[in-house]
C-alpha positions in Angstrom: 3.1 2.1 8.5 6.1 2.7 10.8 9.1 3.8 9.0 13.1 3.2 10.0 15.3 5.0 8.7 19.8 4.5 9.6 23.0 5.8 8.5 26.4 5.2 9.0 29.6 7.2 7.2 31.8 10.3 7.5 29.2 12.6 7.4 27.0 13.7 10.4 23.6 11.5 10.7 21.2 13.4 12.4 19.9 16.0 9.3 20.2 12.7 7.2 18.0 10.6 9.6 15.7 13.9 9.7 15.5 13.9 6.0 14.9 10.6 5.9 11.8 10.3 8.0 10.7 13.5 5.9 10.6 10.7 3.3 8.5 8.4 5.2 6.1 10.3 6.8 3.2 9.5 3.7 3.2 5.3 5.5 1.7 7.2 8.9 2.5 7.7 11.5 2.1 9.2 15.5 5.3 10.0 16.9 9.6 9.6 15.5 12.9 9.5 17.2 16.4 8.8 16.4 19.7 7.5 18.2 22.9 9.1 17.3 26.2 7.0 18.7 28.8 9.2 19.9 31.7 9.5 22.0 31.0 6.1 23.5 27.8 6.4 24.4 24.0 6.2 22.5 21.9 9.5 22.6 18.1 9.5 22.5 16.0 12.1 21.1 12.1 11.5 21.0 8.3 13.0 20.5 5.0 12.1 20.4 3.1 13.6 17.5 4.6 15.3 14.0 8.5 15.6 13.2 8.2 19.3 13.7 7.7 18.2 17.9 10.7 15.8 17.4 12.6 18.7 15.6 11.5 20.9 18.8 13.2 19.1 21.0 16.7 18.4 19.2 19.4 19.9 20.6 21.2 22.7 18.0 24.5 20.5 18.1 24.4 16.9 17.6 27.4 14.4 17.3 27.6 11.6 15.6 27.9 9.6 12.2 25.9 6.8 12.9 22.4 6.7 14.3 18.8 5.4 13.4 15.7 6.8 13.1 12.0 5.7 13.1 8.2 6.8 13.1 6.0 5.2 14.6 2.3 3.5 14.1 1.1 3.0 18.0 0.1 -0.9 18.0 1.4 -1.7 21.8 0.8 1.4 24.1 -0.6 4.4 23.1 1.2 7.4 21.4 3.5 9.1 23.5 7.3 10.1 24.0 7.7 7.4 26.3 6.8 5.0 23.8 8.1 6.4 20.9 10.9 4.9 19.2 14.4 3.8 19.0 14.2 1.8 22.7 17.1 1.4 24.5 18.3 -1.3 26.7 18.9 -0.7 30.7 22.6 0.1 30.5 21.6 2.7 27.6 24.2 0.3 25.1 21.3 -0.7 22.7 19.3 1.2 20.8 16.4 -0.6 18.6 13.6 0.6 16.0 11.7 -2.3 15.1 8.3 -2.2 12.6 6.2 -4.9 13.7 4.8 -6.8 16.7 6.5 -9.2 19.1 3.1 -11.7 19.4 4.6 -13.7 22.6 5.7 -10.0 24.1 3.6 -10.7 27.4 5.6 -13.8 28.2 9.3 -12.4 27.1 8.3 -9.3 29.3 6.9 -11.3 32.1 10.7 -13.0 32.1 12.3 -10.2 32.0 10.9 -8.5 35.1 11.6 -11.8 36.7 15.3 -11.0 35.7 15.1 -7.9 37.7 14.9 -5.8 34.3 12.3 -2.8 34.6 10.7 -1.1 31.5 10.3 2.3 30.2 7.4 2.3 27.9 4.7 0.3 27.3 6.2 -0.9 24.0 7.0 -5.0 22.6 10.3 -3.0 21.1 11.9 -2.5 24.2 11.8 -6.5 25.0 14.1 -6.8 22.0 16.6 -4.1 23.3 16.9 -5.8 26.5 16.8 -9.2 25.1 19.7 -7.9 23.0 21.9 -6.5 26.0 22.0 -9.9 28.1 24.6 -11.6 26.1 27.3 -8.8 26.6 30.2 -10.8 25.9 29.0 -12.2 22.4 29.5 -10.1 18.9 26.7 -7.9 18.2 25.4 -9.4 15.2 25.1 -13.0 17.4 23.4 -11.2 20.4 20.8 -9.8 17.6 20.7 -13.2 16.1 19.3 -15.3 19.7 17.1 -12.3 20.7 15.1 -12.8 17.8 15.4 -16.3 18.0 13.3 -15.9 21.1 10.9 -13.6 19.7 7.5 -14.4 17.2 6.0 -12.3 15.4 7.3 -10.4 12.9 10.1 -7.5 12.3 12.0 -5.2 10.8 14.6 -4.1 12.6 17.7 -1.9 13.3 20.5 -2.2 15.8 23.3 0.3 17.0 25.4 -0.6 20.1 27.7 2.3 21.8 30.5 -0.3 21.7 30.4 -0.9 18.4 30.3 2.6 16.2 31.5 1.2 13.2 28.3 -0.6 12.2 24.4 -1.1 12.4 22.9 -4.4 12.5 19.4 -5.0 10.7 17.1 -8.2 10.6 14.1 -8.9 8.8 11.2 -11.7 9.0 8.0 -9.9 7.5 8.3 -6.7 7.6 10.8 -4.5 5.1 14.4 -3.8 5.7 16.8 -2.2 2.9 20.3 -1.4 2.4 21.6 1.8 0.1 24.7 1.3 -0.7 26.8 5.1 -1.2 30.5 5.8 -1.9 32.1 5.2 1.8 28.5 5.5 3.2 25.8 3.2 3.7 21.8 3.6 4.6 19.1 1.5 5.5 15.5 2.4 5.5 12.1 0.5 5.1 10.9 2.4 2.5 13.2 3.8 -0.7 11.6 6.3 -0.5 14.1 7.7 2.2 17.2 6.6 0.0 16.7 7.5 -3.3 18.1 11.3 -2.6 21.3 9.4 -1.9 21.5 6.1 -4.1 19.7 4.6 -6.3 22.0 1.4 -5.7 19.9 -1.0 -2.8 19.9 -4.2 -1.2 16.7 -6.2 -0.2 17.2 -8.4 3.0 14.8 -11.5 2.8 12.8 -13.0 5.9 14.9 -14.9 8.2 18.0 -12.6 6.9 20.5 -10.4 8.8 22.5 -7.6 7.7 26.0 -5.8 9.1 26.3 -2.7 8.0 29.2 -0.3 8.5 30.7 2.8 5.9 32.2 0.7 3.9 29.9 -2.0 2.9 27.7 -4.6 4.4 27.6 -8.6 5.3 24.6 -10.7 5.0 23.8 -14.2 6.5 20.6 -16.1 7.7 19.7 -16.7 11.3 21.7 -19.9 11.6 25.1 -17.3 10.8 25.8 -18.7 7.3 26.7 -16.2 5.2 24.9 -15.6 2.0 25.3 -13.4 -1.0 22.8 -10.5 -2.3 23.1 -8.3 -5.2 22.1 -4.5 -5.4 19.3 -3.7 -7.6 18.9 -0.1 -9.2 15.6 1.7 -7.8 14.2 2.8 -11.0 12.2 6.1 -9.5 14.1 9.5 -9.3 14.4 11.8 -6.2 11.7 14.3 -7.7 9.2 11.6 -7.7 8.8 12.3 -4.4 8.1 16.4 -4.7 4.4 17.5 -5.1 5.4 19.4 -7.7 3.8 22.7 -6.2 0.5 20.8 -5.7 -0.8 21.7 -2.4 -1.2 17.5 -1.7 0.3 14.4 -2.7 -3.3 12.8 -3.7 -4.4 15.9 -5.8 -0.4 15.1 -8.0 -1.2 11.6 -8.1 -4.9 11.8 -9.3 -3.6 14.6 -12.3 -0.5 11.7 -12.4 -3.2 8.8 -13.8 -3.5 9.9 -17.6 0.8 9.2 -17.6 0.5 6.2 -15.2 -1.9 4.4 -17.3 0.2 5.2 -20.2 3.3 3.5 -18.5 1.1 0.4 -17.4 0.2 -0.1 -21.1 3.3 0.8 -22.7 4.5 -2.1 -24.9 2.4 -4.3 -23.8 -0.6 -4.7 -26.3 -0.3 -6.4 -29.6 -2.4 -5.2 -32.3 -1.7 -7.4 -34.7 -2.9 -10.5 -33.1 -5.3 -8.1 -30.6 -4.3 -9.3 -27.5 -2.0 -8.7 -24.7 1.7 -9.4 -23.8 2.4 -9.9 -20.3 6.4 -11.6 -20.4 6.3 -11.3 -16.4 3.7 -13.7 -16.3 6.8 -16.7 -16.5 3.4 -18.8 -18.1 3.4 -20.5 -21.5 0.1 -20.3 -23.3 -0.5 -24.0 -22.7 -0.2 -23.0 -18.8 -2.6 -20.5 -19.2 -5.0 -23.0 -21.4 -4.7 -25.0 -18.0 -6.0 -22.6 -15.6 -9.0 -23.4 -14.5 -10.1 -20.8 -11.7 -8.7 -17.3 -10.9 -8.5 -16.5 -6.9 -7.7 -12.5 -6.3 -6.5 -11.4 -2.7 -6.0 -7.9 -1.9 -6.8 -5.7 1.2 -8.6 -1.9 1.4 -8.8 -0.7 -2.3 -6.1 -3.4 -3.6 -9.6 -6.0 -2.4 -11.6 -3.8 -4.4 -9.5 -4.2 -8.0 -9.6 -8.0 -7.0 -13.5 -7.4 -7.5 -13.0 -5.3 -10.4 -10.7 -8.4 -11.7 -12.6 -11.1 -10.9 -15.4 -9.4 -13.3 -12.8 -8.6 -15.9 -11.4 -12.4 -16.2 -14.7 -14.1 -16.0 -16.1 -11.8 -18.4 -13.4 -12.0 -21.0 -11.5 -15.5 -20.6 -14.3 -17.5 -19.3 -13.0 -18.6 -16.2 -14.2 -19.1 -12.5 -13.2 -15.8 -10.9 -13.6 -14.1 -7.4 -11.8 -12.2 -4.9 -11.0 -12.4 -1.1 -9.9 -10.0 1.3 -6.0 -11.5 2.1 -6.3 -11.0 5.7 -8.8 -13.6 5.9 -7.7 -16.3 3.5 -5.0 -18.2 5.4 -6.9 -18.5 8.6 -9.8 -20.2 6.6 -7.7 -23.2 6.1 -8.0 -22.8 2.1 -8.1 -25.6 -0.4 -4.6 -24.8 -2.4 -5.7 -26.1 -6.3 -3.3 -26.4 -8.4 -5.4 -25.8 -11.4 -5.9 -22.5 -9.9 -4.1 -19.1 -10.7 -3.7 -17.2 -7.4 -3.1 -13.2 -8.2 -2.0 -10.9 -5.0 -2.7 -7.4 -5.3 -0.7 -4.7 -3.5 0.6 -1.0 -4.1 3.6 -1.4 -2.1 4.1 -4.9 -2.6 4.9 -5.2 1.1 1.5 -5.6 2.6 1.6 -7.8 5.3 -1.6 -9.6 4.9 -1.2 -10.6 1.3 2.6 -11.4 2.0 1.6 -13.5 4.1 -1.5 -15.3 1.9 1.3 -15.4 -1.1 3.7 -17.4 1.2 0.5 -20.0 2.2 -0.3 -20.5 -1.1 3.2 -21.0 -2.0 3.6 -23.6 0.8 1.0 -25.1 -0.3 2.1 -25.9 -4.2 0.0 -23.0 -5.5 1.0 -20.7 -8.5 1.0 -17.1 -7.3 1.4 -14.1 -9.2 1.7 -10.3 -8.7 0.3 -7.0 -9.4 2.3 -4.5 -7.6 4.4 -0.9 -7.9 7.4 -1.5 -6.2 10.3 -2.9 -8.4 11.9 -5.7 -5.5 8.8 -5.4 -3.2 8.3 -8.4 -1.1 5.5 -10.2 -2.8 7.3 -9.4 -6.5 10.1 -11.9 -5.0 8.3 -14.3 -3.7 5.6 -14.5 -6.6 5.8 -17.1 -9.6 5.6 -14.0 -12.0 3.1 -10.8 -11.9 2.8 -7.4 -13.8 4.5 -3.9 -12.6 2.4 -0.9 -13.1 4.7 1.4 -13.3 1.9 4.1 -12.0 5.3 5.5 -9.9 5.8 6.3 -6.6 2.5 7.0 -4.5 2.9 8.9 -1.5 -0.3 9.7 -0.2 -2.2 7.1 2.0 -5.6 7.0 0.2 -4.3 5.0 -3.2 -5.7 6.7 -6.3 -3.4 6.0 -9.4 -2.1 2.6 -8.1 -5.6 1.6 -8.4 -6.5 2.3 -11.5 -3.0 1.1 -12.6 -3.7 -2.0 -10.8 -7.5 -1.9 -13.0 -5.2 -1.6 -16.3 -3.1 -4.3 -15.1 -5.8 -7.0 -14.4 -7.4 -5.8 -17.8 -4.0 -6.9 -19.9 -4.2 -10.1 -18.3 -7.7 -10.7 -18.6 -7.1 -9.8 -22.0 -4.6 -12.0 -22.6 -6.1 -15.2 -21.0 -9.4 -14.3 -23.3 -7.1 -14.8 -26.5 -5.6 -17.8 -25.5 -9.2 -18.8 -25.0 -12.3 -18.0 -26.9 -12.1 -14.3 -27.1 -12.8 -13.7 -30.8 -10.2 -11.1 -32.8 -12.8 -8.7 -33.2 -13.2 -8.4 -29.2 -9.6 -8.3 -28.6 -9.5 -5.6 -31.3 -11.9 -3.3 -29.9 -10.3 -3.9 -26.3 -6.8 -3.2 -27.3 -7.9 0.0 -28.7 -10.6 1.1 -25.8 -7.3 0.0 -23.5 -4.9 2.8 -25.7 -7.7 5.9 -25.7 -7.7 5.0 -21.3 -4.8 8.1 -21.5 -7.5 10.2 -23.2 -10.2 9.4 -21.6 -9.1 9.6 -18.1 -8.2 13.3 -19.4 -11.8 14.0 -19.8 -12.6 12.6 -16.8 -10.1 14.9 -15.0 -12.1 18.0 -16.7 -14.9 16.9 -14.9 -13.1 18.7 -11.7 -15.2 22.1 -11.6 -18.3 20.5 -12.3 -17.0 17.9 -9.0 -16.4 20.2 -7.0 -19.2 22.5 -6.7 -21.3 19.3 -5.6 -19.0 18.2 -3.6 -19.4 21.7 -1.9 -22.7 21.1 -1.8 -23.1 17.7 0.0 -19.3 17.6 2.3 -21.5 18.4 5.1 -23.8 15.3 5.3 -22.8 12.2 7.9 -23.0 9.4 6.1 -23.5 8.8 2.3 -24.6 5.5 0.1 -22.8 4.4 -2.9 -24.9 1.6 -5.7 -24.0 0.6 -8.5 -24.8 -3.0 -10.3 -22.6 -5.4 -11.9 -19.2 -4.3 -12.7 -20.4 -1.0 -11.4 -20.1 -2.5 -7.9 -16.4 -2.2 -7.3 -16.9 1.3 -8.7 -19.1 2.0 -5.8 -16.8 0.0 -2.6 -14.0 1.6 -4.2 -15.7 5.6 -4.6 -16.9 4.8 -0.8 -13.8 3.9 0.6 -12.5 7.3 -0.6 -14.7 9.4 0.9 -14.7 7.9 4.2 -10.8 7.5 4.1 -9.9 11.2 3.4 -13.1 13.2 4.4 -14.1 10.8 7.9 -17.7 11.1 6.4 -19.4 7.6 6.9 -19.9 6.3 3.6 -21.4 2.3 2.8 -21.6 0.6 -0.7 -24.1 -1.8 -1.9 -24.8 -4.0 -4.6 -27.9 -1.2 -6.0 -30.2 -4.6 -6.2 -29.9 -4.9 -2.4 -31.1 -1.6 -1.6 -34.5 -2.6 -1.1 -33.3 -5.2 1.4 -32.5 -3.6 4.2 -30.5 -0.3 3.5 -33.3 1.5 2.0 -34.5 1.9 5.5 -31.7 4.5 6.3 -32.6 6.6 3.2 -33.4 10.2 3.9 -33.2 13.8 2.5 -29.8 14.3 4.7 -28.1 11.3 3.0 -27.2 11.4 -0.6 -26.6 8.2 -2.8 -23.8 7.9 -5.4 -25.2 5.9 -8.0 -22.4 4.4 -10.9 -24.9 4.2 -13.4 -22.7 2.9 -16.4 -24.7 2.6 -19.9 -25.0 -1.5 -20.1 -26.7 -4.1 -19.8 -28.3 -3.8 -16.1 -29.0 0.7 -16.4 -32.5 -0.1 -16.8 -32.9 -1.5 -13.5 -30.3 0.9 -12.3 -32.5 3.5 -12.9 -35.3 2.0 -10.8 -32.7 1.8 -7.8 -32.1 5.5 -8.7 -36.1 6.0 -8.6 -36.8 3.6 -5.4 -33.7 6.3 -3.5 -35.8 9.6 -5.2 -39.0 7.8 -3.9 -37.8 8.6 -0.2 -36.4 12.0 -0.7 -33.0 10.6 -0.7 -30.4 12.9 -3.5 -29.1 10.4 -5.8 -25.6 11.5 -7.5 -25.7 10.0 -10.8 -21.9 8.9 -12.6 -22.4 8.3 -16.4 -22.2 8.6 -19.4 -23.9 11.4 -21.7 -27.0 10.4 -23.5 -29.7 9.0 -21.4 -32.0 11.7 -20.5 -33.8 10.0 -18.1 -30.5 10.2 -15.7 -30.9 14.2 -15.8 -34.3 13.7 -14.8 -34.0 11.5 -11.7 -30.4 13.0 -10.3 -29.8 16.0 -8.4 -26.3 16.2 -10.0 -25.1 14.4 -12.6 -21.4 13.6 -13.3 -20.5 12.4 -16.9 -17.5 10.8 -18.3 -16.6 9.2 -21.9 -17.9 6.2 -22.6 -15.5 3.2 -23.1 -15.7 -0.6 -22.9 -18.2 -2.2 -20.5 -15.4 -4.0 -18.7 -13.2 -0.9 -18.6 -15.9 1.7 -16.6 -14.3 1.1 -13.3 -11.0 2.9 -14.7 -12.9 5.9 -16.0 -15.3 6.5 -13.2 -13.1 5.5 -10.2 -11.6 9.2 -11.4 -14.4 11.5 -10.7 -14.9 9.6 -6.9 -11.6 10.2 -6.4 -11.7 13.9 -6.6 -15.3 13.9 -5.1 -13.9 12.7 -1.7 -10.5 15.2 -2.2 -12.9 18.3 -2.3 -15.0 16.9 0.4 -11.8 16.5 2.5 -10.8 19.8 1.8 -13.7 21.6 2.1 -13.9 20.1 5.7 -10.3 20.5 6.2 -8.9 17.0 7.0 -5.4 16.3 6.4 -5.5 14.2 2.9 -2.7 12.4 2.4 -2.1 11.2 6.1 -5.6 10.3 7.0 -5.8 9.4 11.0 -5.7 6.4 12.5 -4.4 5.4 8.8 -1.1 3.9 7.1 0.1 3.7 3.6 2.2 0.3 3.7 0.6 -1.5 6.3 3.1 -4.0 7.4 1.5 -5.7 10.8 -1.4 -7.7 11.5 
């Protein structure tokens, strides 16, 4: 959501800025600019819509070795090339791209236009540029520093001023800001994804934090001006992560990526000598673990749904009080932070604003926190107790496929583990450790399921709306297989517990509307199959996902989708795969743009 992208050095910044929000252009977005400083003076080039408009409207020579860049997420006023970013201040002197939202905006503009200052766009942005250009005798880092003091809300923001060519100034408080550090160049970016063609070497700014940046290196201090040290960390993801490998989209690569991604998750991390799992991340002795006494999950979209998945998995295995929340409604609840309790935050990019923000409450609040995310130096991985990488690499396409089942994996080792320091007997820890190591495998199979996928997907990417059941565990399966299909393919699409059908949504059941039906071989498919009949009674086409073996399935389904049979608790790894590429060839057959859904983000870093 929103990307910023800014460089400064002896080479010429605007095809760098260009590349650059190349780069970010998977986090969504509906319209990009950049500012180039040169000869004195800040230049503005801007479009609504797709970088090839922005590209349109560049001029064929463009000065300048420092500038910034952005794309934009419309929250405040709508999509346009008015208010599209970088803003600029009246005099033209300050140029600002800014992810976030400035919550008291209609008061700081209100004072403004009292000052005599008239706006451009309809943006909260452009209050910070002029905010900035009222102290014109103070440093630029210092004029930055008291225009945010003004402002709440959160940001992530970048700063050039045409008297002052040798440097960019970047604050954060919520929302992502980086530094690459290159050989008498520097970058900054929210995302390194638009550095890693350039350095590997970066520089995470922390909330409350400010950053001046010029060719030769950068200087770091809080709000207050006290200067404070940070190291560089090495991003450990290469340039061609980023390629799709000649796929025509992102979320076809990353679906084919899961069979490798699950085998990084895993990798060195189960024990099977003592059957069990070893999670060093954690920072928790076994007696710590003995102590926990409740599990709390918060996640949003799909990261809510492997909360779900792992609130099963932990109560199943380990015995203990589990459930999940959706982040973005946690902290406003007033919660009740137990000590007793192990919070876990879920989250691809590890910068989600929502669970970021339910990590810090429960950390002001005494609480133990860890984290499941991708991104090495993310956000919540610093501020958490401990957590678990999954290592699924970098996902570029909005609609998360391998991230989640990574994320499944990941909650399965330390469900795992909690169950062995618990009452989970050898022999169940034995046949889980090696269900976990066949996931590669089976995942495999699941991928040749593809052909037999898409022909019903052919068949039924026409409907409006679609149900998705599924009992149990097989509940996540269902929210997450439902999420996919209305992400990618904007067909309406609702999950239910398969057991509440008959209490309300049965009503809605028709010929034109099919039913997905996760009908996993455990404990509850005998009543799963009556959900499956109670659907067939009303001329409704089920869409069976199983396993192979129950004849009655064939029977009752219009289509039936089967994949290997694995541990109960690990189903919702194996048959997330098949929804996945269910909603793809929907989406494609109805020719929606996959991996940047509208109206969609990947990293969504406001509220």
């Amino acid at each position: 959501m929103c990307g910023i992208i800014g460089y400064i050095g002896n080479r010429s910044a605007a095809p760098i800025l260009m590349s650059g929000l190349r780069r970010l252009e998977y986090r969504g977005y509906d319209s990009a600019g950049i500012a180039l400083v040169s000869n004195g003076a800040v230049r503005v080039h801007k479009a609504a819509g797709k970088l090839f408009q922005l590209e349109a409207v560049l001029p064929k020579r463009l000065g300048g070795k420092l500038g910034i860049g952005h794309t934009r997420w419309a929250t405040h006023g709508a999509p346009s090339d008015v208010n599209a970013h970088p803003h600029v201040s009246a005099d033209g002197s300050i140029a600002v791209v800014h992810n976030g939202i400035v919550e008291n905006s209609p008061a700081l503009r209100a004072r403004l236009e009292a000052e005599g200052v008239e706006f451009a766009s309809e943006t909260d942005t452009e209050i910070i540029a002029h905010l900035i250009a009222r102290q014109e005798e103070q440093p630029i880092e210092q004029r930055v520093r008291d225009a945010l003091a003004l402002v709440q809300g959160t940001y992530g923001i970048a700063v050039v001023d045409s008297t002052r060519p040798d440097c960019v100034v970047i604050a954060r408080k919520g929302s992502p800001v980086i530094i690459g550090i290159g050989d008498r160049e520097m970058f900054v970016a929210s995302d390194v994804a638009a550095l890693v063609r350039h350095t590997r070497q970066v520089v995470h700014l922390d909330d409350g934090e400010v950053a001046v940046v010029d060719s030769r290196g950068y200087r770091t201090m809080t709000m207050d001006a006290r200067p404070i040290s940070k190291s560089p960390a090495t991003v450990e993801w290469e340039d061609d992560a980023y390629e799709r490998d000649g796929h025509r989209h992102f979320m076809y690569k990353e679906i084919l990526d899961q069979p490798e991604a699950i085998d990084r998750t895993l990798g060195g991390r189960l024990d099977r000598q003592f059957h069990t799992a070893h999670l060093g991340g954690l920072n928790l002795e076994p007696g710590e673990l003995l102590d926990v006494k409740r599990v709390k999950l918060l996640g949003c979209g799909s990261a809510y749904y492997a909360g779900i998945t792992g609130a099963h998995l932990i109560e199943s295995l380990a015995r203990i009080p589990a459930s999940a929340e959706p982040a973005a409604e946690f902290r406003y609840r007033n919660p009740v932070i137990e000590r007793d309790t192990l919070y876990i935050a879920v989250s691809q990019s590890g910068e989600t604003i929502d669970t970021l923000m339910a990590v810090q409450e429960v950390r002001r609040s005494g609480g133990r926190v860890l984290g499941i995310v991708n991104v090495v130096g993310s956000s919540i991985a610093r501020e958490a107790d401990g957590g678990i990488y999954m290592h699924a690499g970098p996902e570029v396409a909005v609609a998360s496929t391998k991230a989640y089942t990574c994320s499944l994996v990941a909650l399965a080792l330390l469900a795992l583990q909690l169950g062995r320091t618990r009452d989970l007997s050898p022999e169940q820890g034995r046949r889980l450790v090696e269900a976990m190591e066949r996931l590669p495998a089976d995942i495999e199979a699941a991928l040749a399921t593809e052909p037999l996928v898409k022909a019903i997907a052919l068949r039924f990417a026409h409907c409006t709306s679609a149900f998705y059941i599924g009992r149990g565990a097989a509940f996540p399966i269902a929210l997450e297989g439902a999420q996919k299909l209305k992400e990618i393919s904007y067909i309406h699409a609702e999950a239910y517990p398969a057991s509440e059908l008959k209490h309300g949504p049965l009503a809605l059941v028709d010929s034109r509307i099919p039913t997905v039906a996760a009908l996993p071989h455990d404990a509850l498919l005998d009543k799963s199959i009556s959900s499956m009949e109670e659907v067939r009674a009303r001329s409704g086409p089920v869409i069976a996902l199983t396993h192979p073996g129950d004849e009655r399935i064939a029977e009752r389904a219009d289509a039936v989708i089967e994949v290997p049979r694995t541990e109960d608790v690990l189903n919702p790894v194996v048959m997330a795969v098949p929804l996945q590429l269910f909603a793809y060839h929907c989406a494609l057959a109805l020719g929606r743009h996959i991996d940047q859904p509208r109206n969609l983000a990947k990293s969504v870093t406001v509220e």
